[in-house]
C-alpha positions in Angstrom: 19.3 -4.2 -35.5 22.4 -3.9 -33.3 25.3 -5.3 -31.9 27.1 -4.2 -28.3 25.9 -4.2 -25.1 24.3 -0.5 -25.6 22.1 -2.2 -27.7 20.6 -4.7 -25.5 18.4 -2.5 -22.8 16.6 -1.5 -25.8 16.1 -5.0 -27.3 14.8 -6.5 -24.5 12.9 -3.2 -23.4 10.7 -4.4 -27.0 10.6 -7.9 -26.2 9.2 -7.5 -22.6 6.5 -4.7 -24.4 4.8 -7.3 -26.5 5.9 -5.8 -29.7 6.1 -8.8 -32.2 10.4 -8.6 -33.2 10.5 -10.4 -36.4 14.2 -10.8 -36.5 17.4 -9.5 -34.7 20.2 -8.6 -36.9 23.9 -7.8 -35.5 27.2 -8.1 -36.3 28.7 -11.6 -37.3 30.2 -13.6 -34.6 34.0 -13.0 -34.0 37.3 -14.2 -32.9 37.8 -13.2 -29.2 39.9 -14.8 -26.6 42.8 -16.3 -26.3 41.9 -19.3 -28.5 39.9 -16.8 -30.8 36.8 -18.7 -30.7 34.5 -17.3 -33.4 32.5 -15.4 -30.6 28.5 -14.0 -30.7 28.3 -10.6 -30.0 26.2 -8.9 -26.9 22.7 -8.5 -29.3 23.1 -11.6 -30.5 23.7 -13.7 -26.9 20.1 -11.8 -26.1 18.0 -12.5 -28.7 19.3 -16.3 -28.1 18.6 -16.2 -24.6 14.9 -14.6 -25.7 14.2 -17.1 -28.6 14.5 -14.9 -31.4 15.2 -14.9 -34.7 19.2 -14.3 -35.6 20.5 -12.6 -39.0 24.1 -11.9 -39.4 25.2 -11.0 -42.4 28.7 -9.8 -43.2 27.5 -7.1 -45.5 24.2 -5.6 -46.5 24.8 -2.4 -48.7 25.2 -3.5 -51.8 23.8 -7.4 -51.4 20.9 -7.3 -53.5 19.9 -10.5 -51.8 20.0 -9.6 -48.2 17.9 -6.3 -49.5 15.1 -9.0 -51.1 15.4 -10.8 -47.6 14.9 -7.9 -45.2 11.6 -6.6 -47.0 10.4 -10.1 -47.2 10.1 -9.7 -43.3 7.2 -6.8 -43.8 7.7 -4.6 -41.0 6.4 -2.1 -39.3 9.3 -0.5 -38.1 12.9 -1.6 -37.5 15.1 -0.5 -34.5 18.8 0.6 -35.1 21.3 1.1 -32.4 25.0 0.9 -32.8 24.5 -1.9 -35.9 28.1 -1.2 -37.2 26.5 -1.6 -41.7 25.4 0.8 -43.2 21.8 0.8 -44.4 21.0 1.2 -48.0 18.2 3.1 -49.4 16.4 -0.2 -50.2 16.1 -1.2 -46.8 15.8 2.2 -44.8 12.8 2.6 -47.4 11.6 -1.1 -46.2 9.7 -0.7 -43.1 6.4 1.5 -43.2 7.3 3.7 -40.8 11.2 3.2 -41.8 13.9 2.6 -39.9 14.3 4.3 -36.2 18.0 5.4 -34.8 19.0 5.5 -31.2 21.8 7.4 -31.0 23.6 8.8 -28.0 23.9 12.3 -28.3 21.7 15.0 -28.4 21.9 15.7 -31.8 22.9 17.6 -34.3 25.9 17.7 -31.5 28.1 14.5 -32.1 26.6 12.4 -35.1 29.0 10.1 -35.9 30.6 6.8 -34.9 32.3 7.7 -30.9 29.5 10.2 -29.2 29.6 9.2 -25.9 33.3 9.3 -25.9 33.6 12.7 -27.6 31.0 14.7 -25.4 33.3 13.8 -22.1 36.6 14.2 -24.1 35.0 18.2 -25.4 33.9 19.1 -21.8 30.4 18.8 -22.1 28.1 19.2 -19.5 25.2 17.0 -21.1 24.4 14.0 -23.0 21.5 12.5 -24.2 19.4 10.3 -26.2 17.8 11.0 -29.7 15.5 8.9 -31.8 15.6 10.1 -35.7 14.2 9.0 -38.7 17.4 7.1 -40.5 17.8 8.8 -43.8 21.2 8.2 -46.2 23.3 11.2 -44.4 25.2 10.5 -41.6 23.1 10.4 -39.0 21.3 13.2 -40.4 17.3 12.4 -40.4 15.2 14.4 -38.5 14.2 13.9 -35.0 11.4 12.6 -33.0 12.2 12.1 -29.5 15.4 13.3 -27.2 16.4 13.3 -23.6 19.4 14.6 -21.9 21.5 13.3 -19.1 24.2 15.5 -16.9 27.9 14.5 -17.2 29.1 14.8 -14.6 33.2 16.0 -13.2 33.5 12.7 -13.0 31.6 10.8 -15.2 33.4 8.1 -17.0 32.3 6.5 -20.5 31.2 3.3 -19.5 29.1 5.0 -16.8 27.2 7.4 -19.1 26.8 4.7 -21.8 24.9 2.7 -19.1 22.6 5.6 -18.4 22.1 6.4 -22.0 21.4 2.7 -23.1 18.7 2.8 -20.5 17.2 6.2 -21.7 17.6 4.7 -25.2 15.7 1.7 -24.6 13.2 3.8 -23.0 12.3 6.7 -25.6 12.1 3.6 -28.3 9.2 2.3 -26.3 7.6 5.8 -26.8 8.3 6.3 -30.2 6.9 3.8 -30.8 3.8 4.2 -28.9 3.1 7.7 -29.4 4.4 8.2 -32.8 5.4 11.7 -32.5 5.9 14.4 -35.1 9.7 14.0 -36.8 11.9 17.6 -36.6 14.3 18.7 -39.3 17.7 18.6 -37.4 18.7 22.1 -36.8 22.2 23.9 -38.7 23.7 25.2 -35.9 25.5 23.2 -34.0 26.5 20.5 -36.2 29.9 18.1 -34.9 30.7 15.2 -35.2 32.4 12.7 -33.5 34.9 10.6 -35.3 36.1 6.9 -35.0 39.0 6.5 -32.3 42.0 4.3 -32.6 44.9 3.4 -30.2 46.7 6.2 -30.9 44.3 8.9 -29.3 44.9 7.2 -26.3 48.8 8.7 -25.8 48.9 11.3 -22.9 50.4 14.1 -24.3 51.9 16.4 -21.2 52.2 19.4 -22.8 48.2 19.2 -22.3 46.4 20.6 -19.3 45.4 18.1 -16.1 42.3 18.6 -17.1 42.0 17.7 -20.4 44.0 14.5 -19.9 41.7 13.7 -17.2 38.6 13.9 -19.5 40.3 12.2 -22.1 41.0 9.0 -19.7 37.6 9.1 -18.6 36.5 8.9 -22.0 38.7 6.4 -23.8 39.0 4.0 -20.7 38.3 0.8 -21.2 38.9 1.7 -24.7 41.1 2.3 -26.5 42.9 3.2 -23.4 45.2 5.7 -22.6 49.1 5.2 -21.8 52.5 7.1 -22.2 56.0 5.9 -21.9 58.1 5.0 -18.9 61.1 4.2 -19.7 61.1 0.8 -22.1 57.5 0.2 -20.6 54.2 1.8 -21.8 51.9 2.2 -18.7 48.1 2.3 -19.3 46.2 4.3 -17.1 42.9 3.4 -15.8 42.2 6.5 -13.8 43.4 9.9 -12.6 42.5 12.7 -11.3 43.4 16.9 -11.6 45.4 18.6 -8.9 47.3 21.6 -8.2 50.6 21.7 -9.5 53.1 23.7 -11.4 56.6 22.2 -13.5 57.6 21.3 -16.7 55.8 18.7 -18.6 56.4 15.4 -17.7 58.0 16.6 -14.4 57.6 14.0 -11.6 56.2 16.8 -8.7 55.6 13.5 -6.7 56.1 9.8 -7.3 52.2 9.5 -8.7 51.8 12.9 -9.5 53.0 14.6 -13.8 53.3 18.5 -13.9 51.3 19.0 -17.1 51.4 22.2 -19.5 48.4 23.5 -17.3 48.1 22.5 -13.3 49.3 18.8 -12.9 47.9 15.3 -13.1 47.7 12.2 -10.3 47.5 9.1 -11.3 45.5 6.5 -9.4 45.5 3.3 -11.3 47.9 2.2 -13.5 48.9 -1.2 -15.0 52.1 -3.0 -16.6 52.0 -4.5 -19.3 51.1 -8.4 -19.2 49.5 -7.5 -15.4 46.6 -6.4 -13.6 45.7 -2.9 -13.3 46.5 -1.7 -9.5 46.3 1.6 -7.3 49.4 3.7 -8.2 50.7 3.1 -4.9 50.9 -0.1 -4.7 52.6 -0.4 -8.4 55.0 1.9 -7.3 56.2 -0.3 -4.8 58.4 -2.6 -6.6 58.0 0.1 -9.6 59.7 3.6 -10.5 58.4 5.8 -13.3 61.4 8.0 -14.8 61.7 11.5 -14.7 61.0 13.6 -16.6 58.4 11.7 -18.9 58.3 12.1 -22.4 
């Protein structure tokens, strides 16, 4: 059961183990594209190209129906990672062993709906996998497996979501295997990670270099970060900390903002309706005001 591409390593990390996948459930197809053409999600182009069996329904939590349908399949065990529905009781309860999470954080750090974003955004020096036991609470159930992963200076999101997909797919194979002992998630240390909309991706100068640089490697490609230059709003693809001292917003060089700590260079940057391009070369034909707001 999942949907984007983080989800795939581990689906076909089953199929090429023998395991017998009864069905593959994501997301329903969706409009994508400039002609919106109802579109099949990442899981769902896999399991195609594997000859499996595809359910996609639109809601499950309260569809007595789809319940009925899912323990009709008499399972073992079913595989969750990054479905987007919520599981009822009725059908975490299904399986005989239940229903198995790979999340992407080393929990109880960053349960939640945006952990691989939020550990690079916070500073973190490590990620990692987790495989729990899916109970009602929000990503809550106790533990079986988990393996952690540096991030680095660096490290961006769709880098570290890579690595973690592949550990993901990985431990699964494991838990599977070796059944291990499940751990009550500790107290301490509980966060959690909320959902992120366009808005979190506005540079706010009054910030330090640093923290705007973590929060462009975590929200790039999405939802992308951008701030205001003049009637255009820039987005910014990548950027980098440097030495620096001015008022926010301050223009210290043509590709370089004086943040509220140290000061911020930006590398790649793109116009709207155009490709994203090195700063230099945007800045060519291109001036960004000063200050910025």
């Amino acid at each position: 059961m999942g949907s984007p591409d983080f989800s795939v390593p581990a689906l076909r990390a089953l199929h090429l183990a023998g395991h017998e996948i009864a069905a593959v459930y994501t997301q329903p197809p969706k409009p994508a594209g400039r002609g919106q053409k109802e579109t099949p999600c990442p899981v769902h182009r896999a399991a195609l190209e594997l000859g499996l069996a595809v359910r996609t329904p639109a809601r499950v939590r309260r569809d007595a129906a789809e319940h009925v349908a899912f323990a009709a399949l008499d399972l073992d065990v079913a595989v969750v990672a990054a479905y987007g529905l919520i599981l009822p009781p009725a059908m975490l309860a299904a399986p005989r062993r239940g229903c198995l999470n790979i999340h992407a954080s080393l929990l109880p750090r960053w349960r939640g709906a945006g952990p691989i974003q939020a550990a690079i955004l916070a500073g973190d020096s490590e990620s990692g996998i987790t495989i729990m036991q899916m109970e009602e609470g929000l990503d809550t159930g106790p533990m079986l497996l988990a393996e952690a992963t540096p991030i680095g200076p660096r490290t961006t999101t769709p880098a570290l979501h890579d690595a973690l997909a592949e550990i993901g797919a990985r431990l699964i194979l494991r838990a599977l295997t070796e059944n291990p002992p499940a751990t009550p998630q500790p107290e301490a240390g509980v966060t959690y990670a909320p959902k992120l909309s366009k808005a979190d991706g506005r540079l706010d100068w009054t910030q330090p270099a640093e923290a705007l640089d973590r929060r462009i490697r975590a929200l790039t490609p999405w939802p992308g970060c951008f701030f205001q230059a003049g009637e255009e709003v820039l987005r910014v693809h990548e950027a980098e900390p440097v030495a620096g001292e001015g008022p926010p917003g301050t223009l210290l060089a043509p590709d370089t903002v004086a943040c509220g700590q140290g000061a911020l260079r930006l590398l790649r940057l793109q116009r709207p309706g155009r490709a994203a391009m090195p700063t230099a070369d945007l800045l060519r034909g291109f001036s960004l005001p000063a200050p910025l707001p």
